[in-house]
C-alpha positions in Angstrom: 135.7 201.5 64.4 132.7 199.1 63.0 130.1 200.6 61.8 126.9 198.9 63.3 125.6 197.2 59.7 129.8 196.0 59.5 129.4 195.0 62.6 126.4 192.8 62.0 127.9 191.2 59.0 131.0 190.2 61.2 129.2 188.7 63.6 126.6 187.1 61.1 129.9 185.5 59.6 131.5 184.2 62.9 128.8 182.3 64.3 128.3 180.9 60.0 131.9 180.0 60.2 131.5 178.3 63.6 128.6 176.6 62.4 130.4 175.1 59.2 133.2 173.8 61.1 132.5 172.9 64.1 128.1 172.4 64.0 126.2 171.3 65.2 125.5 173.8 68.0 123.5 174.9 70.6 123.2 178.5 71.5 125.3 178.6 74.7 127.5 176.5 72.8 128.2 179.5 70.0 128.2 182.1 72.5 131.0 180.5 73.9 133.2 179.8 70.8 132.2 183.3 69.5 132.8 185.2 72.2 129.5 187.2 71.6 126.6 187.6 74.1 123.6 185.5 73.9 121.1 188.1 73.0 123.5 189.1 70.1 124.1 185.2 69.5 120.1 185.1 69.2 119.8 188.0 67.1 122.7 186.1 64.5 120.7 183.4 64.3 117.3 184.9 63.6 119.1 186.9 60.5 120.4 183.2 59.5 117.4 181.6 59.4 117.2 181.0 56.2 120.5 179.7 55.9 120.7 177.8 59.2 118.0 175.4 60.5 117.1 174.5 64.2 117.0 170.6 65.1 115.3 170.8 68.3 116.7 170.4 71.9 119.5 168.4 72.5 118.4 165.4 74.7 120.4 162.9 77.0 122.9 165.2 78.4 122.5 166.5 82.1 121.0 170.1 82.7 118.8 172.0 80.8 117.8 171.1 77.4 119.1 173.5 74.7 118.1 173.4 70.9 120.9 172.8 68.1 121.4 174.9 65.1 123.4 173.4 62.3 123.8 174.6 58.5 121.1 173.9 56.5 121.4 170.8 53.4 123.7 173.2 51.3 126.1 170.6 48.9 128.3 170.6 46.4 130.1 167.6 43.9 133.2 166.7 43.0 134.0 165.0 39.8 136.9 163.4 38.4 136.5 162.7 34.4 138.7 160.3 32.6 138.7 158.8 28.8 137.4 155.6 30.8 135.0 157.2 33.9 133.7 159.3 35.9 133.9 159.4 39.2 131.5 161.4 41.2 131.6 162.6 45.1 128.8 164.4 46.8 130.4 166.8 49.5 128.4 168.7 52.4 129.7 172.1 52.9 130.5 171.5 56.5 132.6 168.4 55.3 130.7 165.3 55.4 130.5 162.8 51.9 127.2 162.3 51.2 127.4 159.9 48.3 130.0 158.6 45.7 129.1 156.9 42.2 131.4 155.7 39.5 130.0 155.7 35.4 132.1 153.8 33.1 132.4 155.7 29.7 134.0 153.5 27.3 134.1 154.2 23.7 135.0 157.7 21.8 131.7 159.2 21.8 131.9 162.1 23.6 128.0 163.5 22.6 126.6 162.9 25.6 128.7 164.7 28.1 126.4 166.5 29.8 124.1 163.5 30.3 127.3 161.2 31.7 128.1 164.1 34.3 124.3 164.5 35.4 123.8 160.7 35.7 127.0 160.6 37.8 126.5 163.2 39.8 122.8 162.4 40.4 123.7 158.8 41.2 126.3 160.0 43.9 123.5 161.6 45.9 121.8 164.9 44.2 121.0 166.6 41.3 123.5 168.7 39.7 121.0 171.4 39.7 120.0 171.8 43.5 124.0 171.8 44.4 125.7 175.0 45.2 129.3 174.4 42.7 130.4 171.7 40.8 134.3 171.3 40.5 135.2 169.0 37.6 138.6 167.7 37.6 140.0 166.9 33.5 143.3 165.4 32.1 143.7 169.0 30.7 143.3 172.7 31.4 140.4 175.3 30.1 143.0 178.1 28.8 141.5 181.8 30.0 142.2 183.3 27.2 139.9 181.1 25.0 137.4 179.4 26.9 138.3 176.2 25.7 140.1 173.1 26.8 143.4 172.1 26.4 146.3 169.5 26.1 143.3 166.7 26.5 142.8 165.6 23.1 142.1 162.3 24.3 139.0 163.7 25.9 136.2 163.7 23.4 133.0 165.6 23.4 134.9 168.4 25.8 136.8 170.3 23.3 134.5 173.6 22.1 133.9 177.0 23.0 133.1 178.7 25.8 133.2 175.7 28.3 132.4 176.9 31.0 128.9 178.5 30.1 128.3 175.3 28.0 128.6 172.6 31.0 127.3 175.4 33.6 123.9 176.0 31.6 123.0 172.4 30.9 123.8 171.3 34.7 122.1 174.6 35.9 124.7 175.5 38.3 128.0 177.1 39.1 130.9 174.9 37.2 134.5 175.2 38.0 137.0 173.4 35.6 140.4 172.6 37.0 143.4 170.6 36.1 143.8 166.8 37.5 147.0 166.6 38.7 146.5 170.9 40.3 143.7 169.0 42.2 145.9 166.2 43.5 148.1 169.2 44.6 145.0 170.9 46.3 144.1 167.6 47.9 148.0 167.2 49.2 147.8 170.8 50.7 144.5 170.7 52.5 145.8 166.9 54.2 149.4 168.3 54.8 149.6 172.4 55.5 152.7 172.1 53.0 152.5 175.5 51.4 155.6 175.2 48.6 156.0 171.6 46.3 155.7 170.6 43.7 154.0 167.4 42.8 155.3 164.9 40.3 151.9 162.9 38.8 152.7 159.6 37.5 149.9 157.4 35.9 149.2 156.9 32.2 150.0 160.4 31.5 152.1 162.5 33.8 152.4 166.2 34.9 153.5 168.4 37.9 151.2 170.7 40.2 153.7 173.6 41.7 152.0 175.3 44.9 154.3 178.2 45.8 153.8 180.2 48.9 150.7 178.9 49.5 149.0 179.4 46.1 148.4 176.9 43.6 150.4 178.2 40.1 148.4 177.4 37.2 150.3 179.7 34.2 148.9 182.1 31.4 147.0 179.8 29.9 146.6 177.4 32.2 149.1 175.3 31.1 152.0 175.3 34.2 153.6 171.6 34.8 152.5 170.3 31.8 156.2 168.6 31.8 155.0 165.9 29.6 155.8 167.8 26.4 159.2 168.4 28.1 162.3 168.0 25.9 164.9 165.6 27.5 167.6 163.3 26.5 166.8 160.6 24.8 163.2 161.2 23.8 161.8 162.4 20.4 160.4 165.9 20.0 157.3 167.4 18.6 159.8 168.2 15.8 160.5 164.6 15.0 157.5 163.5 15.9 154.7 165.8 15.2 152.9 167.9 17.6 150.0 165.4 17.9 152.2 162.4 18.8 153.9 161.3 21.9 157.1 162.8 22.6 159.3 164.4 25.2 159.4 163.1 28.7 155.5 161.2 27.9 157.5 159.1 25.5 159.6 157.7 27.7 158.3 158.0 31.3 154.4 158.2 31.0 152.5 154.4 31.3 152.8 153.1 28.1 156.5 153.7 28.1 157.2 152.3 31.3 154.9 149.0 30.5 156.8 148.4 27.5 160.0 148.7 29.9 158.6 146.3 32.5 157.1 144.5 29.7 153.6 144.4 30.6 150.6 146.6 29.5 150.0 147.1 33.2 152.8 148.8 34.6 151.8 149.8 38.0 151.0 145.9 39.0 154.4 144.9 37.8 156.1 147.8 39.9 156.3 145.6 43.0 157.8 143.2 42.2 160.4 144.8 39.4 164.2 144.4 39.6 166.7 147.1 40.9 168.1 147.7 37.2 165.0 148.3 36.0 163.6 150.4 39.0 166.8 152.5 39.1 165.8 153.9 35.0 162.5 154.2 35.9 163.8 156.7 38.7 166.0 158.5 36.1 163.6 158.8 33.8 161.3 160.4 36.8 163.8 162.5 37.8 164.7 163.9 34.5 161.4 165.4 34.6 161.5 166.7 38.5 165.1 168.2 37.8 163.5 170.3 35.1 161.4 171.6 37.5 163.7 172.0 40.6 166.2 173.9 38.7 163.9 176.8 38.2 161.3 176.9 41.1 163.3 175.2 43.6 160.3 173.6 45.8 160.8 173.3 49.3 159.8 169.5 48.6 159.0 167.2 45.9 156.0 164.9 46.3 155.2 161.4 44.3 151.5 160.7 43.3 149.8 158.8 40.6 148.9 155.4 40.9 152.2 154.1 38.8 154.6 156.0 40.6 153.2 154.7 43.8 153.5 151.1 43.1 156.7 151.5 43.1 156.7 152.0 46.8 159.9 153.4 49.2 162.0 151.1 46.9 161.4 153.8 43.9 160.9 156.6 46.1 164.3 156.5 47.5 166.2 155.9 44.2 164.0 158.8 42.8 165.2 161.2 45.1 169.5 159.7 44.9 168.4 160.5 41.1 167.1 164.2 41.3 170.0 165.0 43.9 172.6 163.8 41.1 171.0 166.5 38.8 170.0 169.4 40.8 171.9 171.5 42.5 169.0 172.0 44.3 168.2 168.9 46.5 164.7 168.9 48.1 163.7 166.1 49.8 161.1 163.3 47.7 158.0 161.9 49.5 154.9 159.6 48.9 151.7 161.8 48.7 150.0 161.8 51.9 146.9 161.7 50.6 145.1 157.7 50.6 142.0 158.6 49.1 141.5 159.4 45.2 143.8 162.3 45.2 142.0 164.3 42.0 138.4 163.9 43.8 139.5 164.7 46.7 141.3 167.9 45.7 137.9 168.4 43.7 136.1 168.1 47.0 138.3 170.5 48.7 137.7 173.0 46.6 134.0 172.6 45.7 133.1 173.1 49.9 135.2 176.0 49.9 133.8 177.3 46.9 130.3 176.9 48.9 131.6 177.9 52.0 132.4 181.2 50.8 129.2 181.7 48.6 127.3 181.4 52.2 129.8 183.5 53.6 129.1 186.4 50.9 125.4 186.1 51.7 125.4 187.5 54.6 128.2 190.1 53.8 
């Protein structure tokens, strides 16, 4: 049995939840979705008055008048940060974009971090110290162990200790650090319900995001999918090569490799319109990656994303997946990503309104 300060909390939460998802209400409105009376609906929403704010009385329907509660301005930003932008996304926690804003960052200075993300995120629609979270999304991973980021050397300016505090103390707010192509996954989940993949990235660089039973896997040291230092046939090694320089799978499937293939520094405009030949190694090289994968998680499905992979359309979709099947005993369907939007920002944004969902959640627990 509920104790009556339990109690309380549970039905604080309820009518907090409804209001997230489905606001703006009006009291009869909650009382009906909750289930609760409306004294104890009245009671919820005096305690969450400083969370939830009344817009007056809903006009131009028939019948009485009733006033509408809805969650008050609580926001949070997702960011996506790449050697040549960043790409910023205000997100209301009850799901609506506020603002986006784009900042070109050529060059290898990486100094003025900080003052990129804050104009970014301040051009998208607020301050990054009057939001709830931040989720960033890097072409690396922070390792838990040490604080620090890795497998993004090409990411200047973000490579020292203790990360986390660093970036969360000069935006003044809570900062989450996460992987760019584990956000893509994040962003595939939320759009699809899928709950085991894995999710082959395919741009300049390339990678794989494994959700299994639900949960996104991330490794030790944050370092699962990181398939492009994978050993296959026919590429070079760190041993040959050096840890520092391109080799494995990178070497011969990541942008660069496949431009020089479809001769053209621009590989995913070329994709279209490339001959079968050509488009049946680029799905070998693909799937010599993906069959590395398969053979020890065996996903329920593989899914395609990255803006090179994509341009290659059902014509290098279907070729990946006779490829994969020819090497796996395993043999998981391939797909396209359902996700249209910017799959990185919006996997950020997924996770940066549930982070602030649940923060208002716990204040009233």
């Amino acid at each position: 049995m509920a104790v009556p300060g339990t109690l309380r909390t549970l039905n604080d939460q309820a009518v907090l939840s409804l209001l997230i998802d489905r606001g703006p209400l009006t009291r009869p409105e909650i009382a009906a979705a909750s289930g609760l009376s409306k004294p104890t609906v009245s009671q919820v929403l005096t305690r969450l008055s400083g969370i939830i704010t009344a817009d007056g009385p809903r006009t131009g329907l028939p019948g009485r008048t009733a006033e509408v509660y809805r969650v008050g301005p609580h926001k949070a930003a997702a960011v996506d940060v790449t050697p040549k932008r960043i790409a910023a996304r205000i997100v209301a926690v009850t799901g609506e974009t506020v603002g986006e804003h784009r900042l070109p960052t050529p060059g290898r200075s990486g100094g003025d971090v900080l003052e990129r993300l804050r104009t970014a995120i301040t051009n998208a629609g607020a301050p990054p110290e009057s939001l709830d979270h931040i989720v960033i999304g890097v072409p690396g991973a922070v390792d838990p162990r040490t604080g620090r980021l890795a497998f993004a050397a090409h990411l200047p300016g973000w490579h020292r200790p203790h990360l986390l505090d660093w970036l969360a103390d000069g935006l003044r707010t809570d900062i989450a650090v996460e992987n760019d192509v584990n956000l893509a996954a994040e962003a595939e989940r939320s759009a699809t319900g899928e709950t085991d993949f894995a999710l082959y990235w395919g741009a300049e660089g390339i990678g794989t995001a494994l959700v299994l039973d639900g949960r996104l896997h991330r490794g030790a040291g944050g370092g699962a999918g990181e398939i492009g230092y994978l050993p296959v046939p026919g590429a070079p090694t760190a041993r040959d090569t050096g840890r520092t320089s391109v080799h494995g799978l990178q070497s011969i499937a990541g942008g660069a490799a496949l431009g020089r293939l479809l001769h053209t520094r621009n590989p995913a405009a070329a994709m279209a319109t490339a001959d079968d030949s050509t488009l049946d190694e680029i799905a070998h090289r693909v799937a010599l990656g993906i069959a590395a994968v398969v053979a020890v998680v065996d996903p329920g499905v593989v899914v395609l994303s990255g803006h090179v992979v994509l341009a290659g359309g059902e014509r290098l979709r279907a070729r990946v997946e006779r490829a994969l099947h020819t090497l796996t005993l395993p043999q998981p369907p391939v797909r396209r990503t359902a996700v249209r939007d910017d799959p990185v920002l919006a996997g950020a944004a997924v996770l940066a309104r549930a982070k602030t969902r649940d923060t208002l959640l716990t204040r009233v627990g």
